[in-house]
C-alpha positions in Angstrom: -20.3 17.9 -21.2 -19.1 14.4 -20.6 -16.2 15.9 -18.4 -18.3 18.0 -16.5 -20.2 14.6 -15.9 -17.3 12.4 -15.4 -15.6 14.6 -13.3 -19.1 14.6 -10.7 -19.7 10.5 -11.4 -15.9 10.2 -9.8 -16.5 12.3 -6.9 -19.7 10.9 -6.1 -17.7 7.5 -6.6 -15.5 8.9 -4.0 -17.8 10.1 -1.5 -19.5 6.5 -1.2 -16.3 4.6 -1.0 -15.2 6.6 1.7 -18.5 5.9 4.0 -19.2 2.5 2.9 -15.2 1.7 3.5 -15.3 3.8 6.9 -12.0 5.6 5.9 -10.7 7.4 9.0 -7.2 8.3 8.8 -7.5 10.2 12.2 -8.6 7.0 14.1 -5.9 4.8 11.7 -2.9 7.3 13.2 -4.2 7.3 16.7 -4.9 4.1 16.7 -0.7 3.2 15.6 -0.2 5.1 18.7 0.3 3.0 21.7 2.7 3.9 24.5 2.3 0.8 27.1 3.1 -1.6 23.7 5.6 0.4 22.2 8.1 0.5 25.2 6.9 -3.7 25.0 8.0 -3.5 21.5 11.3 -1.6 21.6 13.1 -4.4 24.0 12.4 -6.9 21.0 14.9 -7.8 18.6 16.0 -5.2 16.3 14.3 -4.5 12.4 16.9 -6.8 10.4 17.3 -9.3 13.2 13.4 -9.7 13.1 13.0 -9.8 9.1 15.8 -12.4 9.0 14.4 -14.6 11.4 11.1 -14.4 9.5 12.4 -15.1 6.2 13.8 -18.1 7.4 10.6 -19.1 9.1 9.0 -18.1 5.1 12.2 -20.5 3.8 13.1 -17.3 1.8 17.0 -16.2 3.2 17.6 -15.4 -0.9 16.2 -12.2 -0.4 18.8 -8.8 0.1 18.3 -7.1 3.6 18.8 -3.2 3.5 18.4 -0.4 6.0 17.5 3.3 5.1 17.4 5.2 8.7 16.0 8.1 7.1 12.6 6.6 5.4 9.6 5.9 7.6 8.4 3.2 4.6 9.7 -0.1 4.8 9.6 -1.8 0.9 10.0 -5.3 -1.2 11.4 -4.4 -4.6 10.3 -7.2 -6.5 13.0 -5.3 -9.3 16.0 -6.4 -6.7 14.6 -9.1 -4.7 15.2 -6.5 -1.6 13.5 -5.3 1.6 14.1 -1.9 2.3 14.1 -1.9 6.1 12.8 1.5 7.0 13.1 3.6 10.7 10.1 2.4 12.9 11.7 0.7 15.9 9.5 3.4 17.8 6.3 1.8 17.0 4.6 -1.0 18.2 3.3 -2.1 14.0 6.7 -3.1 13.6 6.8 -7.0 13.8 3.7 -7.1 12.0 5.2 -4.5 9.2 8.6 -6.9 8.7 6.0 -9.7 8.5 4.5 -7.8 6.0 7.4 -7.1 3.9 8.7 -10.3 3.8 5.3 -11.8 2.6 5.8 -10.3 -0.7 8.7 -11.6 -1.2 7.2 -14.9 -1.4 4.4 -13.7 -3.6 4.1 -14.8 -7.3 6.6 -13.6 -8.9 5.1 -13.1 -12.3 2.2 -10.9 -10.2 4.8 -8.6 -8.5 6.7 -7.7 -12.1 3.0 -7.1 -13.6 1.5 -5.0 -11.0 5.5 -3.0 -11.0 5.6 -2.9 -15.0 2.0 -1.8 -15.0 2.3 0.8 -12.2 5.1 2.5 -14.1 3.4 2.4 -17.4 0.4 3.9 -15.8 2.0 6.8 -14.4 4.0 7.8 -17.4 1.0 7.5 -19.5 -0.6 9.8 -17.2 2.1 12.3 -17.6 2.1 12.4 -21.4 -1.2 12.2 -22.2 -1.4 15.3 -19.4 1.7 17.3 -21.3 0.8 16.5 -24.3 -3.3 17.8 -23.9 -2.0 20.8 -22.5 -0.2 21.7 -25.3 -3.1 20.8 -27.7 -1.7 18.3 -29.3 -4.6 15.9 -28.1 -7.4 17.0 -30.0 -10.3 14.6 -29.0 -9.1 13.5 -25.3 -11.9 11.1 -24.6 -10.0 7.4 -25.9 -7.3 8.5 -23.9 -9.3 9.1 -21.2 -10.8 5.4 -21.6 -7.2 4.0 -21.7 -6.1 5.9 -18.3 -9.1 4.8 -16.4 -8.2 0.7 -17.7 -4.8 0.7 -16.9 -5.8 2.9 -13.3 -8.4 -0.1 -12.7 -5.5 -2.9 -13.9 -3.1 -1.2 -11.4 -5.6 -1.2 -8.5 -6.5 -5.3 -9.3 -3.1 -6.0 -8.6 -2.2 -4.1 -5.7 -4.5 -4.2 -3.9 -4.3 -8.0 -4.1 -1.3 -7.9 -3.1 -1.3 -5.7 -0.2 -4.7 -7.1 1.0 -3.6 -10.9 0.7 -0.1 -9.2 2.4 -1.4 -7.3 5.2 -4.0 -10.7 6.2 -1.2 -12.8 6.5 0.9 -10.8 8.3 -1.0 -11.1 11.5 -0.5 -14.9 11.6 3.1 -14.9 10.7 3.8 -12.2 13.3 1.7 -14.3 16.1 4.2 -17.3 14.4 7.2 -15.4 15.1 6.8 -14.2 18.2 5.7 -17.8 19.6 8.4 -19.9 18.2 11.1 -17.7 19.2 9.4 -16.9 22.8 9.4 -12.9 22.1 7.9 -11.8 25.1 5.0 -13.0 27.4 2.3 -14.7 26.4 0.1 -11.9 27.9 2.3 -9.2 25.4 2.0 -11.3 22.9 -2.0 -11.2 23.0 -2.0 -7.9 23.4 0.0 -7.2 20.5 -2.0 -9.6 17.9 -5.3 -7.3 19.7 -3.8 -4.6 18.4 -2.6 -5.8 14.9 -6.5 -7.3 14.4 -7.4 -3.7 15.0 -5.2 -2.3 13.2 -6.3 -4.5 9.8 -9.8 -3.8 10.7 -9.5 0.0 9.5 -6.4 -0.8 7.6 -7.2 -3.1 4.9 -10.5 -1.0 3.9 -8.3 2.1 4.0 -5.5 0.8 2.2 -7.9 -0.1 -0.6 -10.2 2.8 -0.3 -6.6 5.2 -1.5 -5.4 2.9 -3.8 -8.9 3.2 -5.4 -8.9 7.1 -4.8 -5.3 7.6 -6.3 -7.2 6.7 -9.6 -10.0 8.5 -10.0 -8.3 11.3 -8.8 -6.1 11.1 -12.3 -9.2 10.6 -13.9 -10.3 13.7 -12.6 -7.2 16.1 -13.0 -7.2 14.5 -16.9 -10.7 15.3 -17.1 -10.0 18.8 -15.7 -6.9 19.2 -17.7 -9.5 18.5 -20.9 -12.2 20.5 -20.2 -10.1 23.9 -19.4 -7.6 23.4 -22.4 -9.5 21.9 -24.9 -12.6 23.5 -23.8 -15.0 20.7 -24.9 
C-alpha cells in the first residue's frame, strides 16, 4: 500500500511542479530558434576563440579547452578542469552557453567534486538496489527506498545551485564580453541580451523543474520495481 501511495504522492508532485514552474519545452525549443540573430551570431568569433576570451575576462586561462564536433552539449568537468566545447555555432544561445561553461569553472571547487561524487553514487545506488530487488534479494525495500529519495534530493541541492547560480550569471558576462571586445552593434548586442533574458525566463524554471523530475521519476520506477516483484 505505501507504494501504491508513494507512487500517486510523486506524480501528483509532478503534475504541480510542472504548472506552478510553467514547464514548456515546445515554447523553450521555439523560442532557441531565431533566424535574423543566428546569421548575427554566426559572423562572431568562433566557440574556442570566444571561451578563451572569456576565461581570461573570469582570470581562469588554467582551464583545458576541448572540441567534440559531434556533441550538441557543451560541458565543465570539474574531474579534468575541462570545457568540452560542443557543435552549436548555428545557434544564436551560443555566447551566453560559453559564458555558461566557463562559470563553473570558477565555481567552488569543493561544491563541483560533491555534487559529481554525489551524482555518481546516486545513480549506481539506483542500479543496485533496482538489480538487486528484482532478484529478491531485497526483502523489505522501503529503507532503501528512504535512502534513494535523500541522496535524489542531495543531488538536486547541488545542481541545481549550480546551474541556476550558472545560467544567471551568464547573461551579464555574455553582455561583458560582447561590450569590451565591441562584438557587433550596440543594437545586436541588445537584441541578443533580449533574447538571452527570455531565454532564462523559461529556462531556469525548466532546468529545475527536470532536475527535480529525474528524481522522483527513480522514486517511482523503484517503487514500481517493489510493488510488482516483491508484491507488498
Amino acid at each position: 500500500m505505501i507504494y501504491i501511495v508513494t507512487i500517486i504522492v510523486c506524480i501528483l508532485i509532478l503534475i504541480f511542479l510542472r504548472i506552478v514552474l510553467g514547464y514548456d519545452l515546445k515554447q523553450i525549443k521555439l523560442l532557441a530558434k531565431n533566424e535574423k540573430l543566428d546569421k548575427i551570431v554566426s559572423k562572431f568569433p568562433d566557440n574556442i576563440t570566444i571561451v578563451k576570451a572569456i576565461l581570461k575576462m573570469l582570470g581562469n586561462e588554467s582551464v583545458k579547452i576541448e572540441e567534440d564536433k559531434e556533441s550538441k552539449t557543451c560541458l565543465y568537468l570539474v574531474q579534468g578542469n575541462k570545457i568540452i566545447v560542443a557543435n552549436v555555432s548555428d545557434t544564436f544561445s551560443r555566447v551566453q552557453t560559453m559564458a555558461h561553461e566557463c562559470l563553473h569553472s570558477i565555481q567552488n571547487k569543493k561544491t563541483l567534486w560533491a555534487q559529481y561524487i554525489i551524482s555518481n553514487i546516486y545513480l549506481l545506488y539506483f542500479a543496485v538496489i533496482s538489480a538487486i530487488t528484482i532478484f529478491k534479494v531485497i526483502k523489505n525495500p522501503i529503507i532503501f527506498l528512504v535512502i534513494l529519495s535523500v541522496l535524489g534530493l542531495i543531488q538536486y541541492i547541488l545542481k541545481s545551485y549550480l546551474e541556476t547560480d550558472a545560467m544567471i550569471k551568464a547573461r551579464f558576462l555574455a553582455k561583458d564580453y560582447l561590450e569590451k571586445n565591441s562584438i557587433g552593434t550596440k543594437e545586436e548586442r541588445e537584441m541578443l541580451i533580449k533574447e538571452y533574458d527570455k531565454i532564462n525566463l523559461l529556462g531556469i524554471p525548466a532546468t529545475n523543474y527536470s532536475l527535480i523530475r529525474n528524481v522522483i521519476l527513480k522514486v517511482i520506477i523503484y517503487s514500481i520495481i517493489s510493488l510488482t516483484i516483491l508484491k507488498i
